[in-house]
PASEBA-1860 file (N, C-alpha, C; in nm, 3 decimals):
! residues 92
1> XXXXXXXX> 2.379/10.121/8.605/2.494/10.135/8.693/2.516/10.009/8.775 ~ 2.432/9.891/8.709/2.492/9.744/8.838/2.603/9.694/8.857 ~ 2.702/9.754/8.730/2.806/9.679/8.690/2.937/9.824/8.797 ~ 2.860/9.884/8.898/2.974/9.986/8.995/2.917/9.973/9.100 ~ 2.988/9.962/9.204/2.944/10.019/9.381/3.031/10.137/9.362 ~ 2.961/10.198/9.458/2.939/10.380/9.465/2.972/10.374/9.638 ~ 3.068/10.416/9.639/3.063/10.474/9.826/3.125/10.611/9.828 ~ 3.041/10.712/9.871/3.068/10.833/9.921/3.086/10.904/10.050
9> XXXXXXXX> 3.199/10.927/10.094/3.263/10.982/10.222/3.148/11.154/10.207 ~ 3.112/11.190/10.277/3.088/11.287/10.328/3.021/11.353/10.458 ~ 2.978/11.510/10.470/2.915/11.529/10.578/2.820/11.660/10.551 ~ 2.762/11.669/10.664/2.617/11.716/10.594/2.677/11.841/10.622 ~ 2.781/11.948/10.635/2.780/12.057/10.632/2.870/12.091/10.492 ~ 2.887/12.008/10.429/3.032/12.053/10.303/2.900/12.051/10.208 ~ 2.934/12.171/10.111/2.837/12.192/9.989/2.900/12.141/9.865 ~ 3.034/12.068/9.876/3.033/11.989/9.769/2.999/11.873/9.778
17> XXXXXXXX> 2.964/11.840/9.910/2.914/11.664/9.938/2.739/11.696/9.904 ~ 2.673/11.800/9.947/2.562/11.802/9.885/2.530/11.815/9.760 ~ 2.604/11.911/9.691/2.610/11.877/9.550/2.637/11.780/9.482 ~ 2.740/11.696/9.487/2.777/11.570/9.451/2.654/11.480/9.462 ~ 2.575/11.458/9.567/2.505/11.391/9.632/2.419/11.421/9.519 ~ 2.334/11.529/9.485/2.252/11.588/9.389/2.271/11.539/9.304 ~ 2.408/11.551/9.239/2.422/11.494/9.050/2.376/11.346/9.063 ~ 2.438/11.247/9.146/2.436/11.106/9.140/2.281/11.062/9.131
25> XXXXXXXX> 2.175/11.148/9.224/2.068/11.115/9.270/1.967/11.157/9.096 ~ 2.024/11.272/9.074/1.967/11.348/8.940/2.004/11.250/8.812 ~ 2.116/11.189/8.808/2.145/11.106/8.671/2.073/10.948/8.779 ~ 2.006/10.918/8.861/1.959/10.772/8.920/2.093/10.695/8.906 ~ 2.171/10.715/9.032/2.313/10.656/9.027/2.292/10.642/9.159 ~ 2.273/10.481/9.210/2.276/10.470/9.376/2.408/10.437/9.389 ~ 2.425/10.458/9.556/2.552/10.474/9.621/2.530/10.457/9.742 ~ 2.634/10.437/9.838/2.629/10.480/9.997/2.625/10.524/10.044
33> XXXXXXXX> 2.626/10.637/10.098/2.665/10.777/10.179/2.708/10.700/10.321 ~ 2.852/10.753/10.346/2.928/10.725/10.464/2.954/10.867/10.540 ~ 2.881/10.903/10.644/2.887/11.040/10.681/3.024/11.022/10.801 ~ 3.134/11.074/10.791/3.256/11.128/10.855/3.216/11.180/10.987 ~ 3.101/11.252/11.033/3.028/11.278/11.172/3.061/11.163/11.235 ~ 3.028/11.059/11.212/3.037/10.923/11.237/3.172/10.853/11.295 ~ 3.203/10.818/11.430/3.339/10.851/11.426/3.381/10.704/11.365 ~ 3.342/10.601/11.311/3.365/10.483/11.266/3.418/10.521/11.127
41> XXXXXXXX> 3.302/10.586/11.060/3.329/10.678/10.924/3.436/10.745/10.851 ~ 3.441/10.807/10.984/3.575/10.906/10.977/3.710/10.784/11.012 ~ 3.693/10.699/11.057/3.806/10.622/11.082/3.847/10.577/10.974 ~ 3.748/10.529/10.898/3.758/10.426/10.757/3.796/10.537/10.648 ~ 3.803/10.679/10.662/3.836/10.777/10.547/3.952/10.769/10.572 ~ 4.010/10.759/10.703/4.170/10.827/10.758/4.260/10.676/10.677 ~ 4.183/10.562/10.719/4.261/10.443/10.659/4.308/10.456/10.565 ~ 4.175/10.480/10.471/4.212/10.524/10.295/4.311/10.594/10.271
49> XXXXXXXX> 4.383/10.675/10.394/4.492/10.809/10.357/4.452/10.894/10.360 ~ 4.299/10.940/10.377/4.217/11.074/10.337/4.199/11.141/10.460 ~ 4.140/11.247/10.445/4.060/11.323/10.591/3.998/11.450/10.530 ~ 3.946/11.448/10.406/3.825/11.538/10.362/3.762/11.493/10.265 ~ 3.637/11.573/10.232/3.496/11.530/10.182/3.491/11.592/10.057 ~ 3.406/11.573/9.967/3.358/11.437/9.919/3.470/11.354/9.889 ~ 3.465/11.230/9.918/3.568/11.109/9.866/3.476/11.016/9.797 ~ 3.472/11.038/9.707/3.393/10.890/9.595/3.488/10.777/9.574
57> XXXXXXXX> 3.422/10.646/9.610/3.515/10.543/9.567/3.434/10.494/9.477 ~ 3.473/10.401/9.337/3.374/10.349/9.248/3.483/10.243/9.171 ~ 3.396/10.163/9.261/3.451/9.987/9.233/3.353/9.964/9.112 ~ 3.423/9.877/8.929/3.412/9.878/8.859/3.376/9.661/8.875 ~ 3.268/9.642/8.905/3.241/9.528/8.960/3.298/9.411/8.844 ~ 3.281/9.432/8.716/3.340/9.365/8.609/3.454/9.340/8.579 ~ 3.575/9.465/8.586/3.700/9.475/8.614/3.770/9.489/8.736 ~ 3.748/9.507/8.821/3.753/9.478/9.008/3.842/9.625/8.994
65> XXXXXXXX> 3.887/9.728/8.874/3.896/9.846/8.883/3.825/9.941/9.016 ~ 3.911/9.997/9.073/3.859/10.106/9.164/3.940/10.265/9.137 ~ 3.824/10.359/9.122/3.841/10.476/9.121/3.862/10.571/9.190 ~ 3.927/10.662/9.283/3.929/10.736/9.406/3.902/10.843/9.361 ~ 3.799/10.945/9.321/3.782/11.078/9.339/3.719/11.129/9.441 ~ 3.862/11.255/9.453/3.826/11.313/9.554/3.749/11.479/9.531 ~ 3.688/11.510/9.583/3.664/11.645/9.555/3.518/11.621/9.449 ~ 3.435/11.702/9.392/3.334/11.688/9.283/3.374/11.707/9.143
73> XXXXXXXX> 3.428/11.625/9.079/3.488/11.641/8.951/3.353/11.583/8.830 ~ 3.300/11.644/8.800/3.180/11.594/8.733/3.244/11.538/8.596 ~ 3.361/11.582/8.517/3.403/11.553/8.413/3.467/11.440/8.424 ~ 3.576/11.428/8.563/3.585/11.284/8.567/3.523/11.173/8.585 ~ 3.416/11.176/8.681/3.300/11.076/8.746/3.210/11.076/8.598 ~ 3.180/11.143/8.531/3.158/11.122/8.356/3.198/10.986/8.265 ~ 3.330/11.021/8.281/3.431/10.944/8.238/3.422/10.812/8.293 ~ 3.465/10.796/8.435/3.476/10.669/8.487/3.343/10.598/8.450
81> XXXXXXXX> 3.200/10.659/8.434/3.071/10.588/8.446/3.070/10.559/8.371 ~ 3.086/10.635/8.228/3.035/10.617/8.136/3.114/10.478/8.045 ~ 3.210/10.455/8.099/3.293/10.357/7.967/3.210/10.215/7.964 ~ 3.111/10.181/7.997/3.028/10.073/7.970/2.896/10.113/7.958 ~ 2.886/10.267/7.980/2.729/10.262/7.958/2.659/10.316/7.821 ~ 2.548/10.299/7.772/2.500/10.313/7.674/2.427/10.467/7.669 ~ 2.356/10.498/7.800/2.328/10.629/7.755/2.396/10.722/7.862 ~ 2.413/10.880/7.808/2.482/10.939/7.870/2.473/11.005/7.980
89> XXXX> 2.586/11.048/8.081/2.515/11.094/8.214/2.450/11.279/8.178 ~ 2.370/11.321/8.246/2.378/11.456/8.243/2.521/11.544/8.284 ~ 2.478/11.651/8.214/2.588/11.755/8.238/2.637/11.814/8.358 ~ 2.521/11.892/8.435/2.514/11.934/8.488/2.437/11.853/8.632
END
């Protein structure tokens, strides 16, 4: 995964930011965690246009491509990872 930065908007009470958090950590996919508690955090989500959790951003360091998913879409975040990588992410 060297060829993506990973920054994730969330907060420790949403169970899709913990879940999310889970898959990335379970397939060894580092990232940031930007917790929204944070009122700096939360400033930099509102910029983006946003104001809820999980927000994955995934800058494609090779193609300067950036991805915005919002919400835990495992089929898309699949997709976006996988188009340069050789082996596959888990499913679940």
């Amino acid at each position: 995964m060297e060829n993506y930065k990973i920054v994730l908007y969330s907060k420790e009470s949403c169970l899709y930011c913990i879940q999310l958090k889970s898959w990335l950590k379970r397939n060894s996919i580092e990232f940031t965690e930007k917790n929204i508690q944070e009122k700096s955090n939360f400033d930099e989500l509102v910029s983006l246009g946003y104001d809820s959790v999980p927000l994955i951003i995934i800058s494609n360091l090779t193609t300067v491509e950036k991805t915005i998913i919002l919400g835990f879409n495992k089929s898309k975040l699949k997709k976006v990872l996988n188009t340069h990588e050789n082996e596959p992410l888990l499913i679940n």
